[in-house]
C-alpha positions in Angstrom: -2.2 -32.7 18.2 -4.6 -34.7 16.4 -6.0 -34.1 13.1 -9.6 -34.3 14.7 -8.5 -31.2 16.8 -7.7 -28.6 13.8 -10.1 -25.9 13.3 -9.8 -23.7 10.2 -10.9 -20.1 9.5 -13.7 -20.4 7.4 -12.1 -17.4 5.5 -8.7 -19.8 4.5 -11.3 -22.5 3.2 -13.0 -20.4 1.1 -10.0 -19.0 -0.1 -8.5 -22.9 -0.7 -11.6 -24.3 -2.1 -13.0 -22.1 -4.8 -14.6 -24.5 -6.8 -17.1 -26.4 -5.3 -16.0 -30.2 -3.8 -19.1 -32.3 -4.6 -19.8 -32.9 -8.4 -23.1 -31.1 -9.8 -23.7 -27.7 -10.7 -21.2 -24.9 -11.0 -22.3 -22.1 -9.2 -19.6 -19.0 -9.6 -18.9 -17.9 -5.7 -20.2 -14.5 -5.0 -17.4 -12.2 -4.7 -17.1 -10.9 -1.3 -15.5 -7.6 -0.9 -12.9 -8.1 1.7 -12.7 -5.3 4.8 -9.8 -3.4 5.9 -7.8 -5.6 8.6 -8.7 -3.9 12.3 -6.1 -1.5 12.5 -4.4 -1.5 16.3 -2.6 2.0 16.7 -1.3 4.0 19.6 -3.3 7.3 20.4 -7.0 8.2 19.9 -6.8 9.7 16.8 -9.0 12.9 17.8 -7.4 15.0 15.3 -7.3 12.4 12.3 -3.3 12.9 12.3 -1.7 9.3 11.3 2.0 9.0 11.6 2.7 5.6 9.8 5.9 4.2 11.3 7.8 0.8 9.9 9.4 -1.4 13.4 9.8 -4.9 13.3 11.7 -5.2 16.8 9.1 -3.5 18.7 5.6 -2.9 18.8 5.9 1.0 18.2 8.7 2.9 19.3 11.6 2.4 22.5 11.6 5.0 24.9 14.3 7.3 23.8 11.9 7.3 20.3 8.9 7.8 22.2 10.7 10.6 24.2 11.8 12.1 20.8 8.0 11.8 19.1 5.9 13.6 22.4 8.2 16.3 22.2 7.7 17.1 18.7 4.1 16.3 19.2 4.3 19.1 22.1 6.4 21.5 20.0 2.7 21.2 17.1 0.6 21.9 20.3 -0.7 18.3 20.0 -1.0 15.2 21.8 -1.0 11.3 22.1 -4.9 11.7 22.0 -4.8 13.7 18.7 -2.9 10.9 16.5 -2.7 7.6 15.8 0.6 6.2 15.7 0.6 2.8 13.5 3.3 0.6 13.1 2.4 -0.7 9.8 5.2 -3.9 9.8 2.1 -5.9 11.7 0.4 -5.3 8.0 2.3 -5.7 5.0 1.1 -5.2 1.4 -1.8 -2.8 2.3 -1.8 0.1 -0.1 -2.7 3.6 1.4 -6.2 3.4 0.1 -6.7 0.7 2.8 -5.4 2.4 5.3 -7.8 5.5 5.3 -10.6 3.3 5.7 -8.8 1.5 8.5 -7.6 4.7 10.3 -9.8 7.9 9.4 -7.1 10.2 8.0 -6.7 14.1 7.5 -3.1 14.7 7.8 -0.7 11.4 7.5 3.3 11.1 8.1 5.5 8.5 6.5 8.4 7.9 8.7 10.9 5.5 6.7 8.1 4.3 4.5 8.0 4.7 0.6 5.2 6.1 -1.3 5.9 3.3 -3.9 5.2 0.1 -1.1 2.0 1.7 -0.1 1.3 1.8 -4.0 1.6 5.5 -4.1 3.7 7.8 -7.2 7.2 8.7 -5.6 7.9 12.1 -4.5 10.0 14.4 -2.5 11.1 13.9 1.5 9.3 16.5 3.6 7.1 18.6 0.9 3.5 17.7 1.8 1.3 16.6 -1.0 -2.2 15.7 -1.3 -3.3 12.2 -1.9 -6.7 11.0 -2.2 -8.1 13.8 0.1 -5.4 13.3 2.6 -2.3 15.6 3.4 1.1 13.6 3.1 4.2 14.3 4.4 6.9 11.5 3.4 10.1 11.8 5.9 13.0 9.5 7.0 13.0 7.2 9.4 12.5 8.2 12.8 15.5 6.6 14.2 17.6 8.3 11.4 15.7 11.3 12.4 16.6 11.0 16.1 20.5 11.0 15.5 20.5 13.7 12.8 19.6 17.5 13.9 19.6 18.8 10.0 16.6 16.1 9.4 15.1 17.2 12.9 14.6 20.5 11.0 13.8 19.4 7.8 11.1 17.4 9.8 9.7 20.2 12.0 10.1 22.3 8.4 7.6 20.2 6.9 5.4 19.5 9.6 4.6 23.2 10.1 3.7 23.2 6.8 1.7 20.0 6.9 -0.1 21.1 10.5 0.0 24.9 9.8 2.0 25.6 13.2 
């Protein structure tokens, strides 16, 4: 490949050149406020129920998983078009305040995922709290969840609190 064939994002150059490259007048570049990443999640969100999931080797969840999640999702009289299932390891870094204004948000879950690394206060596994207008529920992992029945109930214990079932 040639170095007559490489196209950059006009994004990276302004973000490499932030002074300006021909000699005269220094004009400060307007800041420009940068918009939540678009979001890909599984579901259509009717409900505004986000389950925030953490998976490198897959792109959501293997089938025993997925199994596992639709009959929870049955047990709280909801469905795959009520959530949005997101498996944030696509986006790292973003705290939770950018995610509600990727994903609209009511009611969230944290499977695996610390309040601290979505810049949130630590607190308690499966107590729902309130967040910035959203309902939080922070749990374990969902594979941890899937081979232990004491955290199955201490997961459908705090999801009938968090989705009054």
């Amino acid at each position: 490949m040639s170095l007559d064939q490489v196209q950059l994002d006009p994004y990276l150059l302004a973000r490499i050149y932030t002074q300006p490259i021909v000699p005269g007048k220094n004009s400060p570049a307007p800041k420009v406020q940068e918009a939540p990443p678009k979001v890909k999640f599984l579901g259509e969100n009717q409900k505004n129920i986000t389950l925030l999931i953490q998976n490198e080797s897959e792109a959501y969840l293997n089938d025993e998983l997925f199994n596992l999640l639709t009959n929870i999702l049955n047990a709280c009289k909801l469905g795959m078009q009520d959530i949005a299932l997101v498996n944030i390891s696509q986006y790292p870094a973003m705290p939770f305040t950018a995610w509600q204004t990727a994903v609209p948000m009511k009611q969230c879950v944290l499977f695996g995922i610390s309040p601290a690394s979505l810049g949130l206060e630590t607190f308690p596994t499966y107590q729902v709290m309130q967040v910035s207008g959203c309902q939080l529920l922070y749990s374990d992992a969902f594979f941890d969840i899937s081979q232990d029945k004491a955290l199955k109930g201490k997961l459908w214990t705090g999801l009938k609190q968090l989705l009054n079932v």
